[in-house]
C-alpha positions as CSV (number, residue, x, y, z in Angstrom):
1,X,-6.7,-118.0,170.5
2,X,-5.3,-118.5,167.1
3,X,-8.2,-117.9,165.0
4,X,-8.0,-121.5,163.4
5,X,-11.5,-123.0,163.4
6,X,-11.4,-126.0,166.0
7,X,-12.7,-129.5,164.6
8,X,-15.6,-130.9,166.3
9,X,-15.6,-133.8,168.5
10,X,-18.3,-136.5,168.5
11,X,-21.2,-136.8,170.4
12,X,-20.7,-138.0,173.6
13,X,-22.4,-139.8,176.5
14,X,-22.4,-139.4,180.2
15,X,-20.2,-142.3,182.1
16,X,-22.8,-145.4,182.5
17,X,-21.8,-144.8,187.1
18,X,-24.3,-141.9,186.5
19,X,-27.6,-144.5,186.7
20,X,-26.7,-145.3,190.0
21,X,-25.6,-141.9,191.1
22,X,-29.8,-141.3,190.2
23,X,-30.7,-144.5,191.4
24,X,-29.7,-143.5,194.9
25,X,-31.2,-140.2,194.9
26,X,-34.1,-141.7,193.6
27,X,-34.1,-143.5,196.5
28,X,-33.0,-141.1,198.9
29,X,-35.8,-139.1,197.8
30,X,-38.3,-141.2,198.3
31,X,-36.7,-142.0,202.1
32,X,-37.4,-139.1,202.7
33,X,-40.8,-139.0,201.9
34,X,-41.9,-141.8,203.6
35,X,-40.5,-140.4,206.3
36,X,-42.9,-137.4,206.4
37,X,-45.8,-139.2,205.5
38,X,-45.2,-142.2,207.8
39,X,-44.5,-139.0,211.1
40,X,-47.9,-137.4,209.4
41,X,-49.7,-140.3,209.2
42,X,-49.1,-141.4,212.6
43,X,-49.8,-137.8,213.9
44,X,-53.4,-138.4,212.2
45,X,-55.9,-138.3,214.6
46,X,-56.0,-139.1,218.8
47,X,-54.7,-142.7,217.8
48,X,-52.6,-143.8,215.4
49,X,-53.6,-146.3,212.6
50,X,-50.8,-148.5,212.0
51,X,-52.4,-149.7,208.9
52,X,-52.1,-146.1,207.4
53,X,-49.1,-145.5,208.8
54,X,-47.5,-148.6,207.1
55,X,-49.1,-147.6,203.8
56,X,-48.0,-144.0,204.2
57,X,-44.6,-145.2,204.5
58,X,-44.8,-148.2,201.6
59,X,-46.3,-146.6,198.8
60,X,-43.5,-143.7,198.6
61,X,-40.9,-146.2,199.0
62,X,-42.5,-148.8,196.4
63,X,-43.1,-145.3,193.8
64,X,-39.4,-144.5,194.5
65,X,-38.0,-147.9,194.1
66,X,-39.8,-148.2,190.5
67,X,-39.0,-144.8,189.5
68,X,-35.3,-145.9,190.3
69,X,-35.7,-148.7,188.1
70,X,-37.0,-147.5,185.2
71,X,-35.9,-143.6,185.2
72,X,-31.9,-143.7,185.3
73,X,-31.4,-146.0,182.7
74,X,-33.9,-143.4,180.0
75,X,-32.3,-140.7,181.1
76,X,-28.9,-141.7,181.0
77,X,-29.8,-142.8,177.0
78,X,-30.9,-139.1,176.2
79,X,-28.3,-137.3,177.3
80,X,-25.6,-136.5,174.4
81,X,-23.6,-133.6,174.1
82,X,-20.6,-132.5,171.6
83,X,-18.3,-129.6,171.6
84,X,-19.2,-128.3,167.7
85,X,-16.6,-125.6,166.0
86,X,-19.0,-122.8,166.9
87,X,-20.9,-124.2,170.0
88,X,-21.5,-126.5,172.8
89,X,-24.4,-128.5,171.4
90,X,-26.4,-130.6,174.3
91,X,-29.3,-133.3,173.9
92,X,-31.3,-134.4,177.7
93,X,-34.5,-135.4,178.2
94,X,-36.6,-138.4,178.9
95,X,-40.4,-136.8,178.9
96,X,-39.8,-133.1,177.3
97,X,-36.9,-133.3,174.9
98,X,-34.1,-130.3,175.2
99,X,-31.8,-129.1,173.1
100,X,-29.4,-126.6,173.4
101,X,-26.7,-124.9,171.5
102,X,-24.5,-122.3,173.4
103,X,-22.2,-120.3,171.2
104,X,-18.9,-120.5,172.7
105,X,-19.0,-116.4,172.5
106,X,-21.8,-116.4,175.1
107,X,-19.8,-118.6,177.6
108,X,-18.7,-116.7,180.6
109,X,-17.9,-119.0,183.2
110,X,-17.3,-122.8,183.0
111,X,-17.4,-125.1,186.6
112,X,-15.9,-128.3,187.7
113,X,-17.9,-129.1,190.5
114,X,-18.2,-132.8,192.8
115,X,-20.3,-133.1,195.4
116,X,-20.0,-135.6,198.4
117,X,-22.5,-138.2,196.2
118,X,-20.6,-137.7,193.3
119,X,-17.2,-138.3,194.7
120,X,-18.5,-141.6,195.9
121,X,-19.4,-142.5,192.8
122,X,-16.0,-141.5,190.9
123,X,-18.2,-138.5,188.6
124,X,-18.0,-134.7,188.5
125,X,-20.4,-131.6,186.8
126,X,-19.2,-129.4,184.2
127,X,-21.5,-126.4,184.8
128,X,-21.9,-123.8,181.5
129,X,-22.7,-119.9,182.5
130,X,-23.9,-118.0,179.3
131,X,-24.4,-114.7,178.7
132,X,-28.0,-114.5,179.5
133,X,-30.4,-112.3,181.5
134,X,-31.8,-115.1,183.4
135,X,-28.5,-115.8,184.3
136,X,-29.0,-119.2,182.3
137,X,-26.5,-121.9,183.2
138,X,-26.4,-125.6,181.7
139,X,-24.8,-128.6,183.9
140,X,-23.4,-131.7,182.2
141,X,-23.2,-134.2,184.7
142,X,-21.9,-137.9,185.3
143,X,-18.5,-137.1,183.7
144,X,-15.5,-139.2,185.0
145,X,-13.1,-136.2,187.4
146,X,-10.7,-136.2,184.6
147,X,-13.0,-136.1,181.3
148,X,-14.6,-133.2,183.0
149,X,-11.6,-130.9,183.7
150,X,-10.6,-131.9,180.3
151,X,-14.2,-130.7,179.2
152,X,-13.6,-127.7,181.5
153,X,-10.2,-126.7,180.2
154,X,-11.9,-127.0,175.6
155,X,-14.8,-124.9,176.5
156,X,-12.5,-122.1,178.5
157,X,-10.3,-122.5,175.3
158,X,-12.9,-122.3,172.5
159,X,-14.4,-119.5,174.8
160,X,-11.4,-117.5,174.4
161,X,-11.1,-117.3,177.6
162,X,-7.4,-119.2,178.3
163,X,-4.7,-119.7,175.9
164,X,-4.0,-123.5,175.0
165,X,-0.8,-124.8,176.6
């Protein structure tokens, strides 16, 4: 690195695709669930009771389908984060607010990483390791594939870690 103070860029959002990248896991989740309590509910007992089978099954599904709803779209709105001229600065969360600031001199390892889900959905993580002792590591997700090896490449930079090109 030069030494020449970087300017800082301005806050910035995660790509709107990542509410139904949630949306779906939501809703995965809560597949999944009925699944278990609609096998446990029928495994109640020497016969089953359809009734409580059906509600076993329901009532995760209707929980996960409003949690789907309302969830993504709040969490999407919290999440900010800015690459300052001393630190990665990042605001998330929808019940318990977080904010953290990671000095660029305690970044150790930056990730691009894209699962399955998020490939179908056109996003990718930018995952943060620090210099920490509880091996602390902060994920932006619901970046567009480029925007985040882009993200990747300023953070390895201001890290001192490459040399720009």
């Amino acid at each position: 690195m030069t030494g020449e103070p970087t300017a800082p860029t301005a806050w910035r959002a995660l790509e709107p695709a990542i509410i139904r990248l949630w949306r779906a896991l939501w809703v995965l989740e809560a597949a999944a669930l009925a699944l278990v309590a609609g096998g446990l509910a029928a495994r109640w007992g020497a016969t089953p009771r359809w009734g409580l089978v059906v509600a076993a099954v329901a009532l995760p599904l209707a929980l996960g389908a409003l949690l789907a709803l309302r969830l993504p779209p709040r969490r999407h709105s919290a999440w900010r984060f800015r690459l300052g001229d001393e630190a990665l600065a990042v605001h998330r969360g929808v019940l318990f607010r977080v904010e953290s600031v990671i000095p660029y001199s305690r970044v150790q390892h930056v990730d691009y990483t894209q699962g399955p889900l998020a490939r179908a959905f056109d996003l990718a993580t930018v995952v943060v390791r620090t210099a920490s002792a509880d091996l602390g590591a902060l994920r932006i997700p619901g970046l567009r594939p480029e925007d985040a090896i882009a993200l990747r490449e300023a953070l390895a930079q201001r890290a001192g870690m490459v040399e720009p090109l």
